[in-house]
VEXPA-714299 format. One line per 10 residues: their letters; for each residue x, y, z of N, C-alpha, C, O, CB. Coordinates in pm, 1 decimal. Glycine has a CB too. Example, Ala and Ser with C-alpha at 12.3 -4.5 7.8 and 13.67 -1.06 7.14 Angstrom:
BEGIN
AS	1319.0/-569.0/780.0/1230.0/-450.0/780.0/1320.0/-330.0/780.0/1423.6/-331.9/846.5/1130.8/-447.3/904.6 ~ 1285.0/-225.0/708.0/1367.0/-106.0/714.0/1290.0/3.0/787.0/1340.9/113.8/803.9/1408.4/-59.8/572.5;
END
This chain:
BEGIN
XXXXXXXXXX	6634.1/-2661.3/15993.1/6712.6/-2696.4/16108.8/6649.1/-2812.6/16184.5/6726.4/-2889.6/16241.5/6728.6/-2576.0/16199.7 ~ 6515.2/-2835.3/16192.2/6451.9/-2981.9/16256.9/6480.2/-3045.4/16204.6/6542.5/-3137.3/16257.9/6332.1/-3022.2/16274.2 ~ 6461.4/-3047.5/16083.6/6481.3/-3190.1/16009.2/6664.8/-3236.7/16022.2/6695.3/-3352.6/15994.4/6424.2/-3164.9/15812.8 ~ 6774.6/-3136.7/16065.2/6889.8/-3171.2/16075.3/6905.8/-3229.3/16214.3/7006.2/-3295.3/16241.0/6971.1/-3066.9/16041.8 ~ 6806.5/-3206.4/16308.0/6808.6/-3210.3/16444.5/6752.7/-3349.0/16459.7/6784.7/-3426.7/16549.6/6729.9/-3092.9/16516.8 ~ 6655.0/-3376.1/16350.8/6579.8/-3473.1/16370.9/6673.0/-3604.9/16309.8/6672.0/-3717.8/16358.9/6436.7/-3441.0/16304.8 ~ 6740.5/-3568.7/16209.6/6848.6/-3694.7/16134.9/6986.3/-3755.2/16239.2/7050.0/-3860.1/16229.8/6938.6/-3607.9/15973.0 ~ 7000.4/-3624.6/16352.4/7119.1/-3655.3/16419.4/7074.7/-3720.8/16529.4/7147.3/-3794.7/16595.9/7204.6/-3543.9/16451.3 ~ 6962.8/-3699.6/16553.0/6908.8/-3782.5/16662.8/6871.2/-3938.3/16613.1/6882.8/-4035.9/16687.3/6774.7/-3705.5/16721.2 ~ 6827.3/-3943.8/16484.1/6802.3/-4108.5/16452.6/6949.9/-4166.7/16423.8/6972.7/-4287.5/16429.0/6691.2/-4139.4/16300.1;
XXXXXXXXXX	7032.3/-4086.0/16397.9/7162.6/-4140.0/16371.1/7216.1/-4233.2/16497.9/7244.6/-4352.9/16498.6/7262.3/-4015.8/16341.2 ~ 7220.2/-4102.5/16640.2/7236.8/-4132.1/16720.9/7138.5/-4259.9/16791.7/7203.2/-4343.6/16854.6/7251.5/-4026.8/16757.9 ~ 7033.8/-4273.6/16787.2/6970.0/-4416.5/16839.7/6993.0/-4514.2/16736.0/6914.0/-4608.2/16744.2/6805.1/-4413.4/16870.2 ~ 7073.4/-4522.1/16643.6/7106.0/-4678.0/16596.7/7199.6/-4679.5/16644.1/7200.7/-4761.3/16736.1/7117.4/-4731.3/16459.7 ~ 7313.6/-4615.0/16627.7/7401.6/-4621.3/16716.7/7426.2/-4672.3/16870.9/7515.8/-4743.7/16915.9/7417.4/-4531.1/16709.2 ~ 7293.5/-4598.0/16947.4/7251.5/-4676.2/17103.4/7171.5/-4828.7/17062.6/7160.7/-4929.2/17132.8/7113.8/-4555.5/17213.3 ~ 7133.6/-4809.9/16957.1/7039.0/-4943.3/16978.8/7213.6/-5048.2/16867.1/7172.2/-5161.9/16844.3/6790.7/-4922.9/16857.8 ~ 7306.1/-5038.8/16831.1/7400.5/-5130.0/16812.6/7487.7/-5151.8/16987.3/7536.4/-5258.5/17024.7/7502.1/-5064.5/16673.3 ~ 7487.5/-5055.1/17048.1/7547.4/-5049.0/17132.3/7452.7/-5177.8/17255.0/7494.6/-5260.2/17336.2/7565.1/-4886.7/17155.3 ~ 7316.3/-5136.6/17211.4/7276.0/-5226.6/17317.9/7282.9/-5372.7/17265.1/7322.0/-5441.2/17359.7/7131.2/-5190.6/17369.0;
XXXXXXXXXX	7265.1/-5438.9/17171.8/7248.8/-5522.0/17117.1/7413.4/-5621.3/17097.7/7434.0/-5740.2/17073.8/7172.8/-5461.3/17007.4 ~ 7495.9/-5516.1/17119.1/7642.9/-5540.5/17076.9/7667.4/-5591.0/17268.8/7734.4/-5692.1/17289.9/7752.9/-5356.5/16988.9 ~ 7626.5/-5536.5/17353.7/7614.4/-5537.0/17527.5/7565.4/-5688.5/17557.7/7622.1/-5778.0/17620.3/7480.8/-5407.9/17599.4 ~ 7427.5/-5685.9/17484.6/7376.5/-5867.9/17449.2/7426.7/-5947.0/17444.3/7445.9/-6034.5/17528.6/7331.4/-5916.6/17355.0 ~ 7487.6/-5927.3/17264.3/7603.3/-6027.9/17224.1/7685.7/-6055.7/17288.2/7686.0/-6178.4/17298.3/7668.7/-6007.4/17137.0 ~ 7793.7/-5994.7/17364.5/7878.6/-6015.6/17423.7/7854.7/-6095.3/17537.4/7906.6/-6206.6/17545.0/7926.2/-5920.0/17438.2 ~ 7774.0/-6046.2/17636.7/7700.1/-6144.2/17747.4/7672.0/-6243.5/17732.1/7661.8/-6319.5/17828.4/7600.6/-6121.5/17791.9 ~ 7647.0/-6285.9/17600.7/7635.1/-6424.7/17562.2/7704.3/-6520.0/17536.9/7695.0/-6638.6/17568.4/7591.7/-6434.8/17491.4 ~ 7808.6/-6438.9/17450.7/7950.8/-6495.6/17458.4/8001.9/-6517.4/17566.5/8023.2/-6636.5/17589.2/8038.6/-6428.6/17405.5 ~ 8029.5/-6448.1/17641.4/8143.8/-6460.7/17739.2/8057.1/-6508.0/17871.6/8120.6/-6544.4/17970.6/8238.4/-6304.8/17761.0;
XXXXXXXXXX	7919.9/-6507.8/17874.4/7898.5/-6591.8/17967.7/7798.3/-6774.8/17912.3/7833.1/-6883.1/17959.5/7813.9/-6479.2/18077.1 ~ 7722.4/-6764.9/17846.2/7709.3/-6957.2/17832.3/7821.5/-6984.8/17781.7/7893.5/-7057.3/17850.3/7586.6/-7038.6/17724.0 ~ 7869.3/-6942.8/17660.8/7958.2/-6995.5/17588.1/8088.9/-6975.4/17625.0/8162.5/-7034.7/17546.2/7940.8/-6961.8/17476.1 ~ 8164.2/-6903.3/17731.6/8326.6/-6969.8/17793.7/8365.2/-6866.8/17717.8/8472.0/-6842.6/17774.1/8405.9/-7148.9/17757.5 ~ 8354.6/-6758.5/17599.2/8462.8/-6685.3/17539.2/8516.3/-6591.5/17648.5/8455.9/-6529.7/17736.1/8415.8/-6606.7/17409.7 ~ 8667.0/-6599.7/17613.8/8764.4/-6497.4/17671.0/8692.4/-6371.8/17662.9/8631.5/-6353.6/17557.5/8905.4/-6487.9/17593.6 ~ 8685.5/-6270.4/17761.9/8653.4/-6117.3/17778.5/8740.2/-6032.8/17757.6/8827.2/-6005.3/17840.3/8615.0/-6080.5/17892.5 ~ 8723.9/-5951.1/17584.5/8846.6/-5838.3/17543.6/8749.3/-5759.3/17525.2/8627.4/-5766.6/17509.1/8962.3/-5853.3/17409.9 ~ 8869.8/-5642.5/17534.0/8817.4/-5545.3/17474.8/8813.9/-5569.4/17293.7/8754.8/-5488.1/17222.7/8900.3/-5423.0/17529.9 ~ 8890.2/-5699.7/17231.2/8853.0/-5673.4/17097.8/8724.9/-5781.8/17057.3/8673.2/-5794.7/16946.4/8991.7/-5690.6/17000.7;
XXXXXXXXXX	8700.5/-5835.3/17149.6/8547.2/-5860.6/17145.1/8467.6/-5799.8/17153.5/8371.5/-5831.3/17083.3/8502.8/-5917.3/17204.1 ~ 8453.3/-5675.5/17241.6/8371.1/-5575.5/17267.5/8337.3/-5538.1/17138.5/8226.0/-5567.5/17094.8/8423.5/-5472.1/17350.2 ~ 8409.0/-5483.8/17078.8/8465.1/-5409.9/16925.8/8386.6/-5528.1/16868.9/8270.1/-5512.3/16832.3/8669.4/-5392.6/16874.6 ~ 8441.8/-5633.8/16861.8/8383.0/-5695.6/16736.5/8222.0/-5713.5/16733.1/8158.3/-5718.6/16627.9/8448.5/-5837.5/16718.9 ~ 8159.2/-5723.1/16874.4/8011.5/-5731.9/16913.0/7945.5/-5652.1/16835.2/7860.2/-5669.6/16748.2/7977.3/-5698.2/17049.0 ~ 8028.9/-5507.6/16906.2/7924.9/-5356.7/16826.7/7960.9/-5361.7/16708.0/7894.8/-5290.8/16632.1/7953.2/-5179.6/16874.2 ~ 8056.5/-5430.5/16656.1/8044.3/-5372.4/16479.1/7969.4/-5489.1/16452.4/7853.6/-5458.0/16424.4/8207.3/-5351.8/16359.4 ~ 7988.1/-5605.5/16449.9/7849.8/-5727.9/16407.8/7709.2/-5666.7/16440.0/7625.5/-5676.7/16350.3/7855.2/-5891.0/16516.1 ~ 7672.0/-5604.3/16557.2/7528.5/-5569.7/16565.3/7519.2/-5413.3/16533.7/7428.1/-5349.0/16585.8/7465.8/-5607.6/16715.8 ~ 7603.1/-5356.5/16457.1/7606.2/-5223.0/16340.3/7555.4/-5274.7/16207.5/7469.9/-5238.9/16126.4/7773.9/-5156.2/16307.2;
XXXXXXXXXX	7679.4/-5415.0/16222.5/7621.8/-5444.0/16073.4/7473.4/-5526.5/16044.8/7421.6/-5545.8/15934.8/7736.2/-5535.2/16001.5 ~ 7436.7/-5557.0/16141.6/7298.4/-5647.8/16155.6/7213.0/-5518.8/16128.0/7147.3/-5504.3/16024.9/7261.9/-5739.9/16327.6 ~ 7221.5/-5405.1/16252.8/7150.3/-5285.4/16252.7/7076.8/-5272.5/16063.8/6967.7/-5279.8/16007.2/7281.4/-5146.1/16308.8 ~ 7225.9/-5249.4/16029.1/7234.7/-5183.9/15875.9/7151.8/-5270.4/15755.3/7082.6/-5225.2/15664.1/7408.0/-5180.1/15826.8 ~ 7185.7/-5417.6/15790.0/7102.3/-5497.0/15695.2/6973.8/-5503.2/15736.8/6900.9/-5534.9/15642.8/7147.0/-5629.9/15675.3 ~ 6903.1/-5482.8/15859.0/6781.0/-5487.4/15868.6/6729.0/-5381.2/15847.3/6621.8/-5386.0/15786.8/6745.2/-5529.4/15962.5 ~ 6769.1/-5280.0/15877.4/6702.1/-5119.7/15829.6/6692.1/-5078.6/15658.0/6619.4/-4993.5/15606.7/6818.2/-4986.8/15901.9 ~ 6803.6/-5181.5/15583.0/6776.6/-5140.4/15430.7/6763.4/-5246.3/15346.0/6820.5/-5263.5/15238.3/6882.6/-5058.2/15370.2 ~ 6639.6/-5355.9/15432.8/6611.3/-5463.7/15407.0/6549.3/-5440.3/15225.6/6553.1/-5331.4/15168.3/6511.3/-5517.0/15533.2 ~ 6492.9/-5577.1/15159.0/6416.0/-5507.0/15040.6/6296.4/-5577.4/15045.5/6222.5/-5580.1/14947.1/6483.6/-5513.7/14890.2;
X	6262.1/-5649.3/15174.9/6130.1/-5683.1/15193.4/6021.9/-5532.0/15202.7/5900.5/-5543.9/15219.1/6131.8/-5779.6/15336.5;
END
């Protein structure tokens, strides 16, 4: 049962750590760079820094 406790919890902090990173992105966008503020930017932020998440965690360095 830890070790199930322990997988849902790392699940859950990539998840917070795309969320924060996706919070970044967006701030960046929409403030130096002039982009329009959507909600399907929002969306697109957190899934770009999911998918960043994902390639750096199952890097083959």
């Amino acid at each position: 049962m830890s070790n199930l406790v322990g997988e849902i919890l790392l699940r859950l902090a990539k998840a917070l750590a795309a969320l924060v990173v996706g919070i970044f992105l967006w701030v960046v966008l929409v403030g130096p760079l002039g982009v329009a503020a959507s909600p399907e930017l929002a969306l697109l932020c957190w899934l770009a820094s999911a998918a960043f998440i994902l390639l750096v965690e199952s890097s083959p360095i």
